[in-house]
N, C-alpha and C positions, 0 to 999 in steps of 0.2 A: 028581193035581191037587187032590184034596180035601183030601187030605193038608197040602198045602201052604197052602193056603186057612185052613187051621183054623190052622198057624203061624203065617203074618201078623198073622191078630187075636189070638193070644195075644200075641205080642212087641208088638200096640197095646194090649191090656189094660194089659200090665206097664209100659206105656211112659204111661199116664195116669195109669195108682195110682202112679206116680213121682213126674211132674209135680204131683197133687195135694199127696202128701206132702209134697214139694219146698217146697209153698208154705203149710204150714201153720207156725205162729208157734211156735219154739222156748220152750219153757216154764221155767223157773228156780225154784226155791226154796230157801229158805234151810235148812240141816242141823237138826241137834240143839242146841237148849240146851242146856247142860248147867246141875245143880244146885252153886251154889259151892261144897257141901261134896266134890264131884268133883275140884276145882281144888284141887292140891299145889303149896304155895307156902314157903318161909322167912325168915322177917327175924329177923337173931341177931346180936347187939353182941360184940365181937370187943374182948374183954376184956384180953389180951393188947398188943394195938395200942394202948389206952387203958385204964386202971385206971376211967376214969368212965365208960367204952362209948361215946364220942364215936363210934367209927367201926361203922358199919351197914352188914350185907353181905346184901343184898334177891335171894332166888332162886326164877325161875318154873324147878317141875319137871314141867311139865302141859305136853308135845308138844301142838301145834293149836292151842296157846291163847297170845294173846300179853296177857302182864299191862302193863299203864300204872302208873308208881309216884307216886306226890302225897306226897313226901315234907316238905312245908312250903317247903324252901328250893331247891325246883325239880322237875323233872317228868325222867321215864325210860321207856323201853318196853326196856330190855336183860336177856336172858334173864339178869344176873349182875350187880347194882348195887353199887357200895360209897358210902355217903356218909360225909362227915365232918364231925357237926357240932361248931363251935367253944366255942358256948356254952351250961353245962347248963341244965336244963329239961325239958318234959314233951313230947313230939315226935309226933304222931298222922299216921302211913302211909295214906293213903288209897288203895284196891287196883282198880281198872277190868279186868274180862277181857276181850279179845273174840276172841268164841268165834264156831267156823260158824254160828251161832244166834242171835248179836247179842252186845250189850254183858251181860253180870253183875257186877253190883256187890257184892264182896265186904266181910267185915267190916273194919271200920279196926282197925290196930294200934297201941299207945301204946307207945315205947318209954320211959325215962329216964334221962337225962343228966346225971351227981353230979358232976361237975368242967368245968369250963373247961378246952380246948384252942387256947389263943389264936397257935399255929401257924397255923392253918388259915386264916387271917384276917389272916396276915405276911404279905402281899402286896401290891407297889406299887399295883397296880391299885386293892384294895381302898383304900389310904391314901390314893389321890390322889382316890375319889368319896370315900369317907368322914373323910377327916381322922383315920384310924386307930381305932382301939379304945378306948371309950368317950366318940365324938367322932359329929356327922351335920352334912353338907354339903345343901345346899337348892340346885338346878339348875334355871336355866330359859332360854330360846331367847333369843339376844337380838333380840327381835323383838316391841313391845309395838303397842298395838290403834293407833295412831297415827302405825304403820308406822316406827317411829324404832328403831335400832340404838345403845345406850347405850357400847359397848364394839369393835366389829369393824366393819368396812363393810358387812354384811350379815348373814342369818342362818345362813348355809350359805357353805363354802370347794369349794374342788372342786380333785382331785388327778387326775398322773396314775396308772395301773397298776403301776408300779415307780418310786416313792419314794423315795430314801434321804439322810439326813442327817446332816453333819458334826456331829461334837460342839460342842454350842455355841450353838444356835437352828437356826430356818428359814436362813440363810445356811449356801450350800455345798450346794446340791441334786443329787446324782446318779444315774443309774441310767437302766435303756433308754428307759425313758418319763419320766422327769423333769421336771412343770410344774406350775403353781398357778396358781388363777384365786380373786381375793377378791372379787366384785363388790358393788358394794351396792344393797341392795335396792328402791330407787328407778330404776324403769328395768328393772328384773329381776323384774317383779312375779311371773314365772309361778314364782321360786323356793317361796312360799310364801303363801299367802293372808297378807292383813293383818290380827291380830286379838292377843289374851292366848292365852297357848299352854299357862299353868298351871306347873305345877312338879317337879319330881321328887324326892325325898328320899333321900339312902342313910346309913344309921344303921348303927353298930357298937358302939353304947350299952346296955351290956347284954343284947344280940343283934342277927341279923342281919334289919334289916329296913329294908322300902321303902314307898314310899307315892307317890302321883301325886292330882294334884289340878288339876280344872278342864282337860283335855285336850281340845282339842273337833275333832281331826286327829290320830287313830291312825296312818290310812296315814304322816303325814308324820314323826309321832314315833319310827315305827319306824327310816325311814330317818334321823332326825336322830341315833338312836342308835347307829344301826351307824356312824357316822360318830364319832359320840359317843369308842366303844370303839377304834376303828381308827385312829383319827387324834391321838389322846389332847386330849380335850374343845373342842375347833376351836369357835368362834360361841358356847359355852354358856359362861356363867359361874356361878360361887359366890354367893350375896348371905347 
């Protein structure tokens, strides 16, 4: 009987130091730093490809660690980047690790670019925001502080999920979800606040660059852009 007696309270002993543990706050810290000269990385112009080293081919070789690329004419986190840029000039790689330990900021790289690849840059897309090579287009919402639509019925179109159009125009729309809605923005205030919405710039004048001025609605520019891209310039005009 004693015997037994003394088992009970051991399996409540272990049965409390459970319960306490049980309830104690799991604890977390973050690993090692590591020192950027740790961090094995490549960026090498692929000579071959371009005689003027237009094309950059950016390699994280450091397992754990994932690099960010800030290559000027956009951003990367891919263990293997290639970029291509079109026109030459002086190009400084900005390197982000992050590592179990946090962010390191590695050194920038400069690469240089002796020739023009104006390939890169032969793309409708490109010519229809920029007016092509050696040319810049100025873009803004049509939708000025005084709530007035210069150009469209409003400042925003709205499609449905599967679009498709005859050659030709907006006439002849087909596809499983096939509809448009143009409304105008009187009446439809919740489309967009009323106000100047700024501009957006795409240049190909001597390089590739952008510029934005007086935006005072990111959330909304974003999505006026994806719309922008998608729908090919719907409510934006040229001035």
């Amino acid at each position: 009987m004693k015997n037994i007696k003394i088992l009970i309270a051991s399996f409540l002993m272990l049965g409390i130091g459970f319960l306490i543990s049980s309830c104690e706050a799991e604890k977390y810290s973050l690993g090692n730093t590591p020192d950027k000269s740790e961090i094995d990385f490549e960026i090498v112009q692929d000579f071959t490809a371009d005689s003027g080293g237009n094309t950059v081919i950016m390699t994280n070789n450091t397992d754990g660690v994932v690099l960010t690329w800030n290559y000027g004419t956009g951003k990367s986190n891919k263990k293997v980047e290639t970029v291509k840029y079109a026109f030459k000039g002086d190009y400084t790689i900005y390197i982000s690790a992050v590592t179990a330990g946090g962010i390191v900021e590695l050194d920038p790289v400069t690469i240089t670019v002796t020739d023009d690849n104006l390939s890169y840059v032969n793309d409708p897309l490109w010519n229809l925001l920029t007016g092509g090579v050696g040319n810049s287009k100025t873009w803004v919402l049509d939708l000025d502080a005084n709530g007035d639509s210069k150009f469209f019925n409003g400042p925003m179109y709205f499609y449905g999920t599967d679009n498709a159009w005859l050659e030709g125009g907006d006439e002849g729309c087909y596809g499983s979800d096939c509809w448009n809605w143009s409304p105008e923005w009187k009446g439809n205030e919740w489309i967009a606040t009323q106000g100047d919405y700024g501009s957006m710039t795409f240049s190909l004048d001597g390089g590739i660059l952008f510029n934005n001025k007086s935006f005072n609605d990111s959330k909304l520019w974003r999505r006026i852009w994806y719309i922008f891209f998608r729908y090919r310039f719907k409510n934006t005009y040229n001035v």
